[in-house]
Structure formats: structure tokens, C-alpha cells
C-alpha positions, 0 to 999 in steps of 0.5 A: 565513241561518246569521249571521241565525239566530245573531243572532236566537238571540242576542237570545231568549237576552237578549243584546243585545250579542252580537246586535250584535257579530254584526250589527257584523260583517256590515254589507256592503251589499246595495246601495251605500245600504243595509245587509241589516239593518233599521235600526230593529233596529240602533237598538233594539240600539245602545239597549240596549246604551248605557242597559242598567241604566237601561231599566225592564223593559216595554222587554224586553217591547218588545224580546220584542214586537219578536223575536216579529214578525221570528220565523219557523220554521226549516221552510219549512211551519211555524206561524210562517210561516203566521201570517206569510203570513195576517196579510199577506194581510189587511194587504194586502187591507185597503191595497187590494191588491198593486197598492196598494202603494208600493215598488221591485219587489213584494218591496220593497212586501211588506217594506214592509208587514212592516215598517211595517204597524200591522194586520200587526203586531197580527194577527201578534203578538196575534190569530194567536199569534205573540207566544205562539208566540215566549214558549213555543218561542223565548224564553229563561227569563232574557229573559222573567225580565227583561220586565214581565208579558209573558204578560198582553201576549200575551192583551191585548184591543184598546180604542178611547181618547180622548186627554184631556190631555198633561203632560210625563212622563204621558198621560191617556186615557178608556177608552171601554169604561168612561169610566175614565181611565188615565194612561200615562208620556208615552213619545210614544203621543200625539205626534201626537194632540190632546186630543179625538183618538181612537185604538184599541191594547193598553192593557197592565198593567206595574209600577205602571201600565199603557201601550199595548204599542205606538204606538196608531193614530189613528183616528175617534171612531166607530171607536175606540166600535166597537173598544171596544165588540166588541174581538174585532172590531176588524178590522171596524171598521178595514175602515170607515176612509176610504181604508182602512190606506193613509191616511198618517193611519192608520199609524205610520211606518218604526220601528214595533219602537221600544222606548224611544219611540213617536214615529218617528225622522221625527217627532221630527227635524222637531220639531228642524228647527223649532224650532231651527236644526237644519237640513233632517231630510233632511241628519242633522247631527252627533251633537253639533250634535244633542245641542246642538239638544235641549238647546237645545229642551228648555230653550226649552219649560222656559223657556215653561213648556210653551207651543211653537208649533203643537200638531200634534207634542206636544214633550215626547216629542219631546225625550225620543225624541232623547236616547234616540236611537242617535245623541242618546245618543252625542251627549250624551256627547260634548257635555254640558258642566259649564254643561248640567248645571243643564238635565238635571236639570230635563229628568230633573225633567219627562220620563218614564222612561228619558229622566229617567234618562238626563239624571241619568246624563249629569249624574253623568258629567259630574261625574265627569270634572270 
């Protein structure tokens, strides 16, 4: 735990990079598949540390959003830890009880709810106070300095939304408390909504904008009104899903702390495996095969002016979540050739940022090492 704790220290302090020297450290496997620490937190480092300048300042936001939920009291009875058990205890009655519950042991199916529970999630962070709690007792002056108006996040109201249209670096959506129109940078929010969909999440402000503080969840239309309606009591009107939180259709999936992307890791590999010959998402390829599929899929739906088979998984965002992957970000730099450089910049012309970012960066070092 004393490793843990140091490692948590580290990131309220806004160093990324100490944070993973620490956790590069202590990688010893709990079980022979598996490692003690998270793997989405790993990622999120390995993102911060690998794109550093290049990250707009809502993704510190993100970032404190994801400390905030793993953050508990160092005293066994302190207010942090019952928060913790309170907002669990609803995420589970809502999935239909312990006895609901996927997992190994019921310790596996306790995380399993911690770590990917969307209800949880919002209870722990916005409407118990746990985001608020971390900002005043935990974060660093120079973490919160960094973040994009993270103490308006923390007092943020849920709203219902219908998804309007999709372009390749925004998202438009129609507030349904106000019919006002809001348009988000295409980061993945909508991955797996169509225009006419309906969702429910914290619209936040940030520079020049607004966007969902995290992926929103897809829900319906009679929902989303009732949440925007009586925001106070979004719960209630969750109660009314079919099937309660355990629908597969009301939860994202694995990697809900994702800091540069909203589309899950699963998402944006299956949108590779179909339309490249990327393989079986189940069997990763090598960085550089990745790298080479998404660029490969980035200029097939340049080339056809948007227009990609099926419309389930939007492909923009996909495409933009695997260069900004761990292992896309890896991939390219050691991939990319002279001959790519024409397709980055007109990849960085149509993805929104820090993919855009991203794809211009990779086109300077090319340069600079021809």
C-alpha cells in the first residue's frame, strides 16, 4: 500500500511521470495473466507522458476526474470511504443485486463495478462530493492551475441529450432542457450513438466550449426528458431503465477514467478488425501493424469522403482513440514514413484535438529525421 499511496501522491501532485516510474517498478504480477495495477491507469499515464504539450488543459481535468475516483482516505472510517461504499451500494442495487453480479469471487465482481460502473461513477465523484472532496484535501495547487475550470465540473448538473449529427472533429447535440444546440470536438462521446439517439451526462464548460466530462450513457428518449426535466433526480429516472444498469446497452465499457477519447479500447479495435485486415481484436497485432491499419483506415474514409460501411461505430473518433492509444502513439513513431506524411496532415486537417495535434507532430518528426 505504501507504493500505492506514493504513486497516488504523485499524480495529485501532477507529476505523470514519476507516477509511472513508481508503477514501472512495481509490475510483479498478482497472477500469471495479470498485473496489481489497473490497466486503464497505466494507459492514461503512458498518454501523458508520451503527448505531454500537445494535451489541451480539459484533459487534466480528465485526469483529476480520474484520481478523484480512485481516492480514498488513508483512515479506514474517513468520509471518503463513505462515499465510496454509499455510491456502490446504489450502483448495485440498481444492477439487481450482489447476486447479479458478473465476476470470479464477489471481490472480482465488487471491482468490477468500481471500475466500470457508469452510475457509480457519477454518485462517487459529483453527487456525494467526491470530485470536491479530492480538489480541496488532495489535489496540488499546480494540478488544479493545469485543468480546464475543473471546480465548475465538480458543481455540474446531469442533463438528457439528443444526438443531432456527427462530422469528423465535432458533435452536435440538442439540449433537451432548452432545445439549444451545443456542439462538442468529436472525442468519441458519440461513438456508438446515431443521429436521433438519446443519452443523459455533465455537459461541462471548458475553454472556447463545452463537452461531456465523461462518455455519456446511451439511453431512452423518455429517460434522457426525464433527466432534463429534474436533473436532481436523474437516479430515479435511471431505476426506469429496461433491465436495469446491467443492460450491456447502458454501460460503457472497461475504460471509463479514458482521458483523451470516450470510445473504449474494445470499440475502436473492432472498428480496425473490420475494416482493415487487422486481424481478430482478441489476438493485438504489433505496434507498427496497428499504426499501419490506422492509417490505412483513416485514408479509406478520407478517400470516400466519410461514407464507411454500417453506421453502428462512428469512425472518426475511432480512428483518432487509436493514434492516441499507448501503443498507436508508439506505433506511429516508429512506423510513419516520408510517403505518410501527406495523409497526417490531412488526418490533423479533419480529427479534433489532440489527435490533430498528434498526426502534425509526427509529420515534423518525420521531417526532422529525413
Amino acid at each position: 500500500m505504501a507504493v500505492v499511496f506514493a504513486a497516488d501522491a504523485a499524480e495529485a501532485r501532477g507529476d505523470a511521470e514519476q507516477a509511472l516510474t513508481i508503477i514501472e517498478e512495481h509490475l510483479a504480477p498478482v497472477r500469471p495473466d495479470e498485473t496489481f495495477w489497473r490497466p486503464w491507469r497505466l494507459r492514461r499515464l503512458l498518454q501523458l507522458r508520451i503527448l505531454g504539450p500537445l494535451l489541451p488543459s480539459w484533459v487534466t481535468s480528465r485526469w483529476i476526474l480520474a484520481q478523484a475516483l480512485q481516492h480514498l482516505d488513508p483512515a479506514p472510517h474517513g468520509v471518503q470511504r463513505a462515499r465510496h461504499k454509499l455510491a456502490l451500494h446504489l450502483a448495485v442495487e440498481l444492477r439487481g443485486g450482489a447476486e447479479a453480479l458478473p465476476g470470479v469471487d464477489a471481490t472480482d465482481a465488487m471491482c468490477r463495478v468500481m471500475d466500470r460502473d457508469w452510475v457509480y461513477r457519477q454518485l462517487r465523484l459529483y453527487d456525494l462530493g467526491g470530485l470536491q472532496h479530492f480538489l480541496a484535501r488532495a489535489a496540488s495547487a499546480d494540478l488544479v492551475a493545469g485543468a480546464d475550470r475543473i471546480h465548475d465540473w465538480a458543481t455540474a448538473a446531469m442533463g438528457g441529450f439528443r444526438l443531432l449529427v456527427r462530422h469528423p472533429s465535432t458533435v452536435e447535440w440538442v439540449d433537451l432542457a432548452t432545445d439549444a444546440v451545443l456542439t462538442t470536438a468529436n472525442i468519441g462521446s458519440a461513438a456508438l450513438a446515431v443521429p436521433g439517439d438519446s443519452v443523459i451526462g455533465r455537459m461541462v464548460p471548458i475553454a472556447g466550449g463545452t463537452m461531456f466530462e465523461g462518455a455519456p450513457m446511451l439511453v431512452p428518449e423518455e429517460v434522457a426528458r426525464r433527466v432534463a426535466d429534474d436533473p436532481a433526480h436523474w437516479l430515479d429516472a435511471v431505476r426506469t431503465l429496461p433491465g436495469g444498469t446491467a443492460n450491456p446497452a447502458h454501460q460503457a465499457a472497461g475504460d471509463l477514467t479514458g482521458l483523451v477519447s470516450d470510445v473504449p479500447t474494445v470499440v475502436w479495435q473492432l472498428c480496425l478488425c473490420d475494416a482493415t485486415e487487422l486481424g481478430d481484436a482478441d489476438d493485438p497485432p504489433s505496434r507498427d501493424v496497428l499504426a499501419r491499419s490506422v492509417l490505412d483506415l483513416g485514408r479509406a474514409i478520407l478517400d470516400a469522403d466519410g461514407e464507411v460501411a454500417g453506421e453502428e461505430i462512428e469512425p472518426w473518433s475511432c480512428v483518432a482513440a487509436a493514434l492516441l492509444s499507448p501503443e498507436g502513439l508508439a506505433g506511429l513513431a516508429e512506423a510513419a514514413r516520408p510517403d505518410d506524411c501527406a495523409l497526417l496532415l490531412r488526418l490533423a486537417d479533419v480529427l479534433a484535438e489532440p489527435a490533430a495535434a498528434w498526426c502534425r507532430t509526427a509529420v515534423e518528426a518525420i521531417a526532422e529525421a529525413a
